[in-house]
PAVO-699857 format. One record per residue (C-alpha): residue in three letters; x, z, y negated. Coordinates in steps of 0.001 Angstrom, whole numbers, padded with zeros to 6 digits, always signed. Layout:
// PAVO-699857
ALAXZY/...
//
This chain:
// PAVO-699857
UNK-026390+003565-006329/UNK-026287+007524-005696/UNK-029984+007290-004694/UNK-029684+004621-002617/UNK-026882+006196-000990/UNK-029230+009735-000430/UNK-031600+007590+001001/UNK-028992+006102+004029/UNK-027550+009463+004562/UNK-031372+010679+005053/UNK-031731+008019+007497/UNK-028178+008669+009141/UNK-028650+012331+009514/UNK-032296+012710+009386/UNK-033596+009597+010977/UNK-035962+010070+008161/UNK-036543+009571+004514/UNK-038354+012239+002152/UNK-041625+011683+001206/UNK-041769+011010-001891/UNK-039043+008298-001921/UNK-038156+008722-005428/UNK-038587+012165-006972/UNK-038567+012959-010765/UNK-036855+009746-012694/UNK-036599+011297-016384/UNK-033036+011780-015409/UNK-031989+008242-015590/UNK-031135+006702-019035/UNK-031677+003004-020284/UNK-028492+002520-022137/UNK-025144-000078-022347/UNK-022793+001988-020554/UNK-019606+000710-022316/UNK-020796+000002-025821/UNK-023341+002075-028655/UNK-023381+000384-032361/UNK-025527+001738-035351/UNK-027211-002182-035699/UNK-026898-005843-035569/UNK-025670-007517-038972/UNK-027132-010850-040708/UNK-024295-012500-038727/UNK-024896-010828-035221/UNK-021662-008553-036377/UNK-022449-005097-033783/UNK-022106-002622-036852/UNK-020140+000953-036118/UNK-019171-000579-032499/UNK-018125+002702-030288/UNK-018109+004379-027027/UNK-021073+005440-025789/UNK-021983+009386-024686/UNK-022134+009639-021433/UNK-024693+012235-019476/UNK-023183+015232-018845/UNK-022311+015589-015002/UNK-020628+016786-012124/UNK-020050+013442-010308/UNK-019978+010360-011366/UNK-020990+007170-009166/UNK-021253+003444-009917/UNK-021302-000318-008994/UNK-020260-001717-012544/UNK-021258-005210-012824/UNK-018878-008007-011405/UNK-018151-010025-014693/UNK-014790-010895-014675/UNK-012424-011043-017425/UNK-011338-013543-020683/UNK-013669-016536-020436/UNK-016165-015070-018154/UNK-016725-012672-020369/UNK-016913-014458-023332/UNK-019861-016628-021785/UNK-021397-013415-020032/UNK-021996-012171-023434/UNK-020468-013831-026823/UNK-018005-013232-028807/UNK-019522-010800-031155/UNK-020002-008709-028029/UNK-016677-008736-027368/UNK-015251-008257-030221/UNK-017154-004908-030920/UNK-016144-003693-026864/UNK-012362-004429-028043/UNK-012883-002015-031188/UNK-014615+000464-029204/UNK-012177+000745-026527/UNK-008608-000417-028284/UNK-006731+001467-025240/UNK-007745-001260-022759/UNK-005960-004231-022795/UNK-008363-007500-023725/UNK-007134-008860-020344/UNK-008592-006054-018410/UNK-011479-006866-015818/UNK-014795-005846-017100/UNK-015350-003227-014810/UNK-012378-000963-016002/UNK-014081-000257-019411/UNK-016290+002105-016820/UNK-013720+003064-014903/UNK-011580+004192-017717/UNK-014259+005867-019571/UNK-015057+008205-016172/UNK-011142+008656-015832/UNK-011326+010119-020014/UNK-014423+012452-019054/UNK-012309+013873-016546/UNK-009620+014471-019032/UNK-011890+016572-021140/UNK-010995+020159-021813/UNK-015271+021085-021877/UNK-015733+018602-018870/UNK-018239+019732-015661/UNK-016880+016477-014138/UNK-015450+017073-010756/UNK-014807+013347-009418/UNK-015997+010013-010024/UNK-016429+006804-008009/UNK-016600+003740-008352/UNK-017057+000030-006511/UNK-015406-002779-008485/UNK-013720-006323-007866/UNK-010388-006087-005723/UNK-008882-007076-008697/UNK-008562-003240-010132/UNK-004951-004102-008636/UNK-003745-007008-010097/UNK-001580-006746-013555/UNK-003847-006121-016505/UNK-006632-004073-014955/UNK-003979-001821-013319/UNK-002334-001215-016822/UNK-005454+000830-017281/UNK-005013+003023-014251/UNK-001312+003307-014836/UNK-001809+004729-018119/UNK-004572+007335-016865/UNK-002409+008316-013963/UNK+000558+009011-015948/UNK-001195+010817-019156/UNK-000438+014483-020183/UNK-003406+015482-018502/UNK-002881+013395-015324/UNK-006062+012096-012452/UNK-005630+011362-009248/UNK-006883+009150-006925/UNK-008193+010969-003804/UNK-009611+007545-001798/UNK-008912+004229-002319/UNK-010084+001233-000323/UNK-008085-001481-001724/UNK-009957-004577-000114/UNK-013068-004531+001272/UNK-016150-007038+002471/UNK-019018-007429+000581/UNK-021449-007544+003404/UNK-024721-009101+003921/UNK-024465-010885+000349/UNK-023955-014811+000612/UNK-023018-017141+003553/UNK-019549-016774+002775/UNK-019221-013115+002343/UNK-016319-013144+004387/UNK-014443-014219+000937/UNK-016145-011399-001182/UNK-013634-008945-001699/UNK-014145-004978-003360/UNK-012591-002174-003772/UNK-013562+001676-003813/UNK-011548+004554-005643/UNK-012550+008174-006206/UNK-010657+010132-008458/UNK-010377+013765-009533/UNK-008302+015555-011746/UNK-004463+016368-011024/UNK-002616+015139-008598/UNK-003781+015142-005421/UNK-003126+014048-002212/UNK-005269+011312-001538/UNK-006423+008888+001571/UNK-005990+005337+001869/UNK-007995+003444+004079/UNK-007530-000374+004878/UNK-009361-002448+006794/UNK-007839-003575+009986/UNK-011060-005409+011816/UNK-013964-006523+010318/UNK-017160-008254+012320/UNK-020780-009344+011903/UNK-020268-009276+007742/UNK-023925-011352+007427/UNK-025566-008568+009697/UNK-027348-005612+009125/UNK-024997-003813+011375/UNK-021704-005145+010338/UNK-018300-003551+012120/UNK-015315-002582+010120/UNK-012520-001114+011412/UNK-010278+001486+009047/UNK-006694+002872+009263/UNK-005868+005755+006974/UNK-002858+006868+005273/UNK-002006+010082+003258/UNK-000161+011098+000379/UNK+000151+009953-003460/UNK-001714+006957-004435/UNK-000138+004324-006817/UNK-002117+002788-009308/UNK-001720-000600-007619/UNK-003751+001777-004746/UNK-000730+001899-002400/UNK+001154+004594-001116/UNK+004573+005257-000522/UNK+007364+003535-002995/UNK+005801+003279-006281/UNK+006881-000386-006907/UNK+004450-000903-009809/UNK+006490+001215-011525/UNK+009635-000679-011427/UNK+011415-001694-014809/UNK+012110-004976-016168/UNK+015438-006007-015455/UNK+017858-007201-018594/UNK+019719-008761-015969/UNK+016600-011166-015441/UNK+015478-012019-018933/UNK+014596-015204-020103/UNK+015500-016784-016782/UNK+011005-017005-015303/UNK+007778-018124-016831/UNK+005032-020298-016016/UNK+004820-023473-016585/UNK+002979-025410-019734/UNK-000181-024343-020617/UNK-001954-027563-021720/UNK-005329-026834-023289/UNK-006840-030923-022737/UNK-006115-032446-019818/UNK-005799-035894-021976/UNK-001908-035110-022027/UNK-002106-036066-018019/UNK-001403-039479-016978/UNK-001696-041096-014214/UNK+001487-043337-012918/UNK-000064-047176-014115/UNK-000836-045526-017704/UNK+002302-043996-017600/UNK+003685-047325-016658/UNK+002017-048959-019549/UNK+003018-046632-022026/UNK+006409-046599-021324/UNK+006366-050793-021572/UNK+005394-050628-024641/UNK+006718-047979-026906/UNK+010357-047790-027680/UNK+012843-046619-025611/UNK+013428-043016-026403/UNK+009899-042569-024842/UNK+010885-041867-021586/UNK+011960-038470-023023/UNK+007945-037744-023794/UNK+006473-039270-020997/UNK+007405-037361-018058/UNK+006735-036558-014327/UNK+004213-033465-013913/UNK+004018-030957-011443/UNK+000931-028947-010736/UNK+000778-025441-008733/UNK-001073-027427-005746/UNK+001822-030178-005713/UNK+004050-028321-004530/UNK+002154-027010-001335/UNK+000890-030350-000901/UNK+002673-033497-001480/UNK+003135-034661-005421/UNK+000588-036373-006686/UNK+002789-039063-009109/UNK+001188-038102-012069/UNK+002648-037978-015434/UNK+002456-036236-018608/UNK+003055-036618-022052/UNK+005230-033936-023847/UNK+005486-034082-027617/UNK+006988-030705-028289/UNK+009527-030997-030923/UNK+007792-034121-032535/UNK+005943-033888-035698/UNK+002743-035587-036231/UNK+003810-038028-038748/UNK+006949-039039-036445/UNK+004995-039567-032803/UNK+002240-041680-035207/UNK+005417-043829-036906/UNK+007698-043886-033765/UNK+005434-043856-030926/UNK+001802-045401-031948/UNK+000353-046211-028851/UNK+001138-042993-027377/UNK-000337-041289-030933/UNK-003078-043254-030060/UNK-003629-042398-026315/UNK-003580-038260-027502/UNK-006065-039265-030467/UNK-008687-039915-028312/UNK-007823-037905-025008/UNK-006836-034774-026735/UNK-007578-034085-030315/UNK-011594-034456-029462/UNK-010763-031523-027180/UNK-008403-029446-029530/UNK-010728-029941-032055/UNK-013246-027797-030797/UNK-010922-024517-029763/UNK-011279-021382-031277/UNK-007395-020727-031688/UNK-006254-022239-034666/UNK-002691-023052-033902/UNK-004202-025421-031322/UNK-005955-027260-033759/UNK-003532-027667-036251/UNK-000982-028919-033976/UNK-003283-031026-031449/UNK-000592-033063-030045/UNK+001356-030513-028599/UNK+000894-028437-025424/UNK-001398-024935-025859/UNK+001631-023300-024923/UNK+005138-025148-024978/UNK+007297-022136-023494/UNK+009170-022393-026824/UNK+011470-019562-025445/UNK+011695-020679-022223/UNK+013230-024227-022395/UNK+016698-023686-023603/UNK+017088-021689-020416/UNK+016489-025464-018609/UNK+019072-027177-020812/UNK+021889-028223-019095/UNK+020159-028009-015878/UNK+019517-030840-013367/UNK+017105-028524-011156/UNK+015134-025220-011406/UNK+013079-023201-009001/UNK+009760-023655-008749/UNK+006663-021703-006627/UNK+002943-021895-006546/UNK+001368-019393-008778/UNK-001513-018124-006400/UNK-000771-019696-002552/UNK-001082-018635+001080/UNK+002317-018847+001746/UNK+005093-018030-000686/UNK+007292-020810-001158/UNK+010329-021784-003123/UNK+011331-024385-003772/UNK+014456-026654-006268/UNK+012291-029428-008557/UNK+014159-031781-010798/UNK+014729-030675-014447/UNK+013112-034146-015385/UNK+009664-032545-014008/UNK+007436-030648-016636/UNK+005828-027862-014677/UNK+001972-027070-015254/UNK+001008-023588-015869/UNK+000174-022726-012676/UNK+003772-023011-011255/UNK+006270-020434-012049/UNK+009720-021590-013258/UNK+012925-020057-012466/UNK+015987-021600-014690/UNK+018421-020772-011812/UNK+019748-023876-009978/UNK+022509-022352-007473/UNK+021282-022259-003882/UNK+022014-018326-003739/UNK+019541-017419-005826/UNK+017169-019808-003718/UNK+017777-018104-000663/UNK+017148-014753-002494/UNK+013965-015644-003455/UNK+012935-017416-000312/UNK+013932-013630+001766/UNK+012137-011512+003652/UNK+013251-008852+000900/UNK+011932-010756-002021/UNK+008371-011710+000043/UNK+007937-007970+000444/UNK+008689-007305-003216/UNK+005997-009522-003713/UNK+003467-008320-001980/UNK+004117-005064-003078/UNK+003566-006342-006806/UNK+000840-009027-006835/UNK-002424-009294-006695/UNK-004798-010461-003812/UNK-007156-013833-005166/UNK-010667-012383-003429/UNK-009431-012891+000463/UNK-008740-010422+002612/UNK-005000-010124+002932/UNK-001640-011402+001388/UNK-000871-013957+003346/UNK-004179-015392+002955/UNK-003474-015697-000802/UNK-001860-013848-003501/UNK-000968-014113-007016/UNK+002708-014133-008253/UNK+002904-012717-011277/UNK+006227-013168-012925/UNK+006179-009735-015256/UNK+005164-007404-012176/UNK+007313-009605-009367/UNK+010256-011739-011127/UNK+011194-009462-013600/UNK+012121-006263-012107/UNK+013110-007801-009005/UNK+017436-006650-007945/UNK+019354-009235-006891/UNK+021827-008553-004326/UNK+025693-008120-005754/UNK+027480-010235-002858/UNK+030218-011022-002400/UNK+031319-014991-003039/UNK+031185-015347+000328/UNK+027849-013718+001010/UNK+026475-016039-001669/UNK+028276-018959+000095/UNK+026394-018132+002681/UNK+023039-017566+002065/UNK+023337-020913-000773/UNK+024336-023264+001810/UNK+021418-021874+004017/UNK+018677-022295+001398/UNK+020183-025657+000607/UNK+019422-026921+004346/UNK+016373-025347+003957/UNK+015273-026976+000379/UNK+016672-030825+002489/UNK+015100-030408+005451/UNK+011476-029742+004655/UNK+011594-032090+001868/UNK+012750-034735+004684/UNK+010097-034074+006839/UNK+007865-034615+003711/UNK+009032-037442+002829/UNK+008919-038858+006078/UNK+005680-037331+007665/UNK+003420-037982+005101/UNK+000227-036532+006805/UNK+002181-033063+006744/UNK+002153-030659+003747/UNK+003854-027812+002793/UNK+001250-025580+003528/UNK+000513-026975+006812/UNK+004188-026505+007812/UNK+004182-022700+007201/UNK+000838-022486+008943/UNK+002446-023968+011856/UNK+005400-021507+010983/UNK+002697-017991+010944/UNK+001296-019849+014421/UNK+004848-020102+016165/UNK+006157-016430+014736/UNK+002448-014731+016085/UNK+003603-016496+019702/UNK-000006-018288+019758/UNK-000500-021350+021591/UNK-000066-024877+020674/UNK-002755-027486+021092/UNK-001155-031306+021708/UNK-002060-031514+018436/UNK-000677-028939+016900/UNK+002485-029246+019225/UNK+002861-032972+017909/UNK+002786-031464+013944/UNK+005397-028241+015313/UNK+008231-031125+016850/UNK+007528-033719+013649/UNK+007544-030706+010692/UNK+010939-028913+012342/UNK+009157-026000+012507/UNK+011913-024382+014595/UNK+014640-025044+012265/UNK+012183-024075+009596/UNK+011622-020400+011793/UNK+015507-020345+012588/UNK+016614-021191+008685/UNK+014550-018262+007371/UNK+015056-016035+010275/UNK+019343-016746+009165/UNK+018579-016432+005662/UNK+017063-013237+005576/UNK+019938-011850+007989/UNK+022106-012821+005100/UNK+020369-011422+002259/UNK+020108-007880+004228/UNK+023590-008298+004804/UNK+024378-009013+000894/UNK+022475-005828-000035/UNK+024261-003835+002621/UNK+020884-003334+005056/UNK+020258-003173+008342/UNK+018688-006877+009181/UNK+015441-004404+011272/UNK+014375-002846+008432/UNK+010392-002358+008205/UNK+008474-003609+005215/UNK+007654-000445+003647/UNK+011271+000484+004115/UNK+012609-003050+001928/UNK+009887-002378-000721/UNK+011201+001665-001055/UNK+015027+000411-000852/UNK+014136-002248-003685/UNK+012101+000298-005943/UNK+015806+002670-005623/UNK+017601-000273-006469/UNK+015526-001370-009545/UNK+015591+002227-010154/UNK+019631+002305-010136/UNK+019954-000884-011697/UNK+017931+000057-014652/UNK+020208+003221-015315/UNK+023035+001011-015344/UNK+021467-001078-018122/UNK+020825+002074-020418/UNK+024161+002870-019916/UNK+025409-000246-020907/UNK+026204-002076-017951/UNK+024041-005184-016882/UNK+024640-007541-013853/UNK+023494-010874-015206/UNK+022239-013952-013157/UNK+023104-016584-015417/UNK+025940-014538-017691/UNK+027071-017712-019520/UNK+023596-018599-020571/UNK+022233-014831-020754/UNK+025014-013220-022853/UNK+024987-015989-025734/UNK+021398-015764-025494/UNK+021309-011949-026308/UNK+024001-012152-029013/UNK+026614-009994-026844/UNK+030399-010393-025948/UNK+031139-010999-022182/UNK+033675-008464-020513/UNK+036059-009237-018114/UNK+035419-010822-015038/UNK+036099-008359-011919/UNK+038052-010128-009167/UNK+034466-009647-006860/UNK+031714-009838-009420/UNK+029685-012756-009444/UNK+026703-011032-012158/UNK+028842-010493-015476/UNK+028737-007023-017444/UNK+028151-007253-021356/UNK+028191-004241-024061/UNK+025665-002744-024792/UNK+024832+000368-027268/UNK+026671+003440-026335/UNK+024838+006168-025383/UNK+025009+009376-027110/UNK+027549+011922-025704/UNK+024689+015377-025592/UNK+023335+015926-022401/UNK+020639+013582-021844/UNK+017287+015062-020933/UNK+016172+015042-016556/UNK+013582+012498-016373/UNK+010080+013923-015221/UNK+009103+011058-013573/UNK+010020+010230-009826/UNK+011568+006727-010784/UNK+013675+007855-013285/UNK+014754+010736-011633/UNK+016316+008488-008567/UNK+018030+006262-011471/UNK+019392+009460-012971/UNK+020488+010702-009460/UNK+021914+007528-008481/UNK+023756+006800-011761/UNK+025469+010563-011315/UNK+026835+009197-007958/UNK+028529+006004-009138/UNK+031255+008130-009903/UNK+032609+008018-006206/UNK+033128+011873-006051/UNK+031035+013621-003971/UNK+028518+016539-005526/UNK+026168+018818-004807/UNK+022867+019391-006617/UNK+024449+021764-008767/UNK+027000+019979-009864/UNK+024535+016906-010750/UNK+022307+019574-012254/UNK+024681+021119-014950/UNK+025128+017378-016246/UNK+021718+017803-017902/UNK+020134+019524-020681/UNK+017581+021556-018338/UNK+020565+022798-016258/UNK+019472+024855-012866/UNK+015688+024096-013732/UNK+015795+020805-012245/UNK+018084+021509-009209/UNK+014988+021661-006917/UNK+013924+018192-008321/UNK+017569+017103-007998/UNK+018257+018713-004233/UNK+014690+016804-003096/UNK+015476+013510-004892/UNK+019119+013261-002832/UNK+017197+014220+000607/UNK+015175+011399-000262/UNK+018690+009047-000871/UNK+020154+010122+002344/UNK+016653+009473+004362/UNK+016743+005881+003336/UNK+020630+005217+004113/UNK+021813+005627+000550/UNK+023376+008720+000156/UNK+025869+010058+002804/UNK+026144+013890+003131/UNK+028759+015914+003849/UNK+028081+019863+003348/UNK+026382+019981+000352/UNK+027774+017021-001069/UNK+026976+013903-001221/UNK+028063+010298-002175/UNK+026898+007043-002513/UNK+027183+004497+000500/UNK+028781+001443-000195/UNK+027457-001633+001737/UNK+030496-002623+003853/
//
């Protein structure tokens, strides 16, 4: 790649190319660039499996092949390979793309106290940014001896490869050591892709790069919420699609097993129902049955899992799934009590063009590919359907090989759900906003229902037409007055009015300024869990389910405090990092009484050494509304 690169800047600069084309060649070695073992064992075992030495350099640039991860790599090259990579490199996570077993081992060359490495550089999948291969540049960005990414082209065509490049997505990072300033470009226009000559149009931003390559609030970095736990997951993770039914077999096997069947045979919801319309299938879900009691008790639907899905489980390399065939791959053991005593959930598409929520009945067993919240009040609907929470998201997921969000995007519950704040509103905030997602939830489910050659998806496309002012075929115009798509703009133009107003924003806030308002708030919200104090969603479900004791109610609070450990009483330690240090800040100011850096400052074990850190972090505060100042002290706002 470096030489083929010379040779375009010869022809760019020179309008020539160096005769001879290719000079001396003893510099390039024929090795695995990931992997060096001693031999092969009787068994195919890779013997002594470690990282390989890598030619000493200066620079570092590659193209890493575009393998994939889990399965793809298991069939690129078998699991003896891959067990001997895992050994060699037990840092990465086994979930990691391919690619990042390069990437990494540049980013520890650069780390080296003897190294001549000044940067490396590297082309790989865009999905370097979605949850498990960004673990890996998290960890290297954050190390003692820290990198820096100084260019980053999150998404970027793959030109001139197949006739449908357009959907080939890259990206490019070059890193150095430290912490630099870096650029970020992103693509903005993009034409003639199949050409020799294609056009791409950049904008660039400055200033520290994220490991999910943004820049700007580090919301990658955001921390798991207590006040969220055990209330998302994804659905059931089957492993044989013989548990699936379609309506007449469900039909059938309802007739003729016993009663007490209809709490095994099910309705099932896949992620593409729910953009769609639902496909009236079925499933069967055994969980909680042994094998001898579904054979005595339920024989013909024994019988219908004997020959659908044991022939399947059978052959799996996990054994749990073989042993116990008849149940799902993964059941969500830990998930379902937090559906008990439910009549609805929420439910969203996993990966999906648009991001929408939506309430399904607790009767409906969700496929793996929808992701479950066990919250069933309209408030926490309307949250979730906002403006605030659609940022959140795509400041946290992952693009799916297309060229921008809202072209399709991965929700991942750990990076998005999780640490996501909920609002503290008032009763009559969340009155508000529930009664708003409520008509929301009704009325496109109506026009469903009644408009059966409209889907969800369609709706919202017609929604992203109206809000971009474009025009309206007849056609499209008929599909905009049948699919509501008015009330559908007006409902979430109200809702999200509401939910600013419940977190005490201004209703004009720009994107980047939600995501950096929602990174402080996490921020906050996790130093009020260390020091004991958590705002739970579902409190009576939550606190029983953590083994705590409930405090009193406040007359305003809807999300319930619980004890937790006490801190101890030394002076706790200034955190280094910039997330923590906004926590710590904004924790100091809950007080009420206004103070000034040095007041904050003495409160910690570094004293006066962190006052700089302290004075920038509350400049910071007031800049996004949440400090007010007054002297050289200030306070925290309080949403009116």
């Amino acid at each position: 790649m470096l030489w083929l690169g010379y040779l375009q800047w010869q022809l760019r600069n020179r309008r020539t190319i160096a005769d001879p084309v290719l000079e001396k060649l003893d510099n390039i070695a024929t090795m695995d660039a990931v992997l060096a073992h001693d031999r092969v064992a009787e068994d195919g075992t890779l013997t002594n499996p470690r990282r390989p030495d890598w030619p000493d350099a200066e620079y570092i640039v590659g193209n890493p092949p575009f393998i994939g991860k889990g399965a793809a790599m298991r069939s690129a090259f078998g699991e003896r390979y891959l067990t001997a990579l895992w050994t060699a490199h037990p840092q990465i996570n086994r979930s990691a793309d391919f690619v990042m077993y390069w990437w990494d081992r540049a980013a520890e060359r650069l780390t080296e106290a003897d190294t001549r490495l000044k940067r490396f550089g590297f082309v790989t999948t865009n999905s370097i940014t979605q949850e498990f291969s960004q673990r890996v540049i998290t960890k290297r960005l954050a190390a003692p001896v820290p990198i820096g990414i100084v260019l980053a082209i999150p998404d970027h065509p793959w030109t001139k490869a197949t006739t449908d490049a357009a959907a080939v997505r890259i990206a490019m990072t070059v890193v150095e050591r430290g912490v630099p300033v870096g650029q970020r470009l992103q693509i903005v226009a993009e034409h003639g892709l199949d050409t020799d000559a294609p056009m791409l149009g950049f904008a660039a931003t400055s200033g520290r790069i994220n490991a999910d390559l943004s820049i700007g609030a580090n919301a990658a970095a955001a921390f798991a919420l207590v006040a969220n736990d055990g209330l998302s997951c994804n659905g059931m993770m089957l492993a044989a699609r013989g548990f699936v039914l379609t309506a007449a077999e469900a039909h059938h096997l309802l007739a003729i097993s016993p009663p007490a069947a209809t709490g095994i045979i099910k309705p099932y919801v896949g992620g593409a129902d729910l953009v769609r319309h639902l496909s009236n299938r079925w499933i069967i879900d055994a969980y909680g049955h042994d094998e001898t009691a579904l054979r005595t008790i339920f024989p013909a639907i024994y019988q219908h899992l004997l020959m659908t899905v044991k022939p399947v489980r059978d052959t799996n390399r996990r054994t749990a799934f073989k042993d116990r065939w008849w149940i799902f791959g993964e059941p969500r053991r830990t998930f379902r009590p937090a559906l008990h005593d439910l009549s609805r959930y929420i439910g969203t598409t996993e990966t999906a063009k648009h991001r929408i929520l939506q309430f399904l009945p607790a009767t409906t067993t969700p496929d793996h590919m929808v992701v479950c919240f066990a919250l069933d009040d309209g408030f926490s609907l309307g949250v979730l359907s906002s403006r605030a929470h659609l940022q959140w998201t795509y400041a946290n997921c992952g693009l799916i090989g297309v060229a921008r969000f809202e072209q399709g995007h991965r929700y991942t519950k750990s990076r998005i759900a999780d640490p996501f704040p909920f609002p503290d509103a008032t009763p009559d905030q969340r009155t508000v906003i529930g009664d708003l997602a409520e008509e929301l939830d009704v009325a496109r489910k109506d026009v469903l229902d009644t408009q059966t050659d409209l889907t969800m998806t369609g709706l919202y496309n017609l929604l992203a037409r109206l809000r971009s002012g474009s025009a309206f075929d007849p056609v499209a115009h008929d599909q905009r007055q049948r699919g509501r798509v008015d009330i559908l703009a007006q409902l979430h133009d109200r809702i999200d009015t509401a939910v600013a107003t419940a977190y005490g924003w201004p209703a004009d806030l720009s994107d980047t300024d939600i995501v950096a308002r929602l990174v402080a708030l996490n921020a906050a919200r996790h130093a009020e869990e260390k020091a004991g104090r958590v705002r739970w969603l579902r409190p009576d479900y939550q606190i029983a389910r953590a083994g705590l004791t409930a405090l009193p109610l406040p007359a305003r609070a809807e999300q319930i405090e619980a004890d937790l450990p006490a801190a101890p009483l030394r002076k706790p330690q200034f955190p280094r990092d910039a997330i923590g240090q906004t926590a710590a800040v904004l924790a100091d100011l809950r007080g009420g009484v206004g103070l000034t850096s040095d007041e904050i400052a003495r409160r910690y074990a570094q004293g006066q050494k962190v006052r700089p850190r302290i004075a920038a972090t509350l400049a910071a505060l007031a800049r996004l509304g949440h400090v007010a100042v007054d002297g050289d002290r200030h306070t925290l706002r309080r949403a009116a």
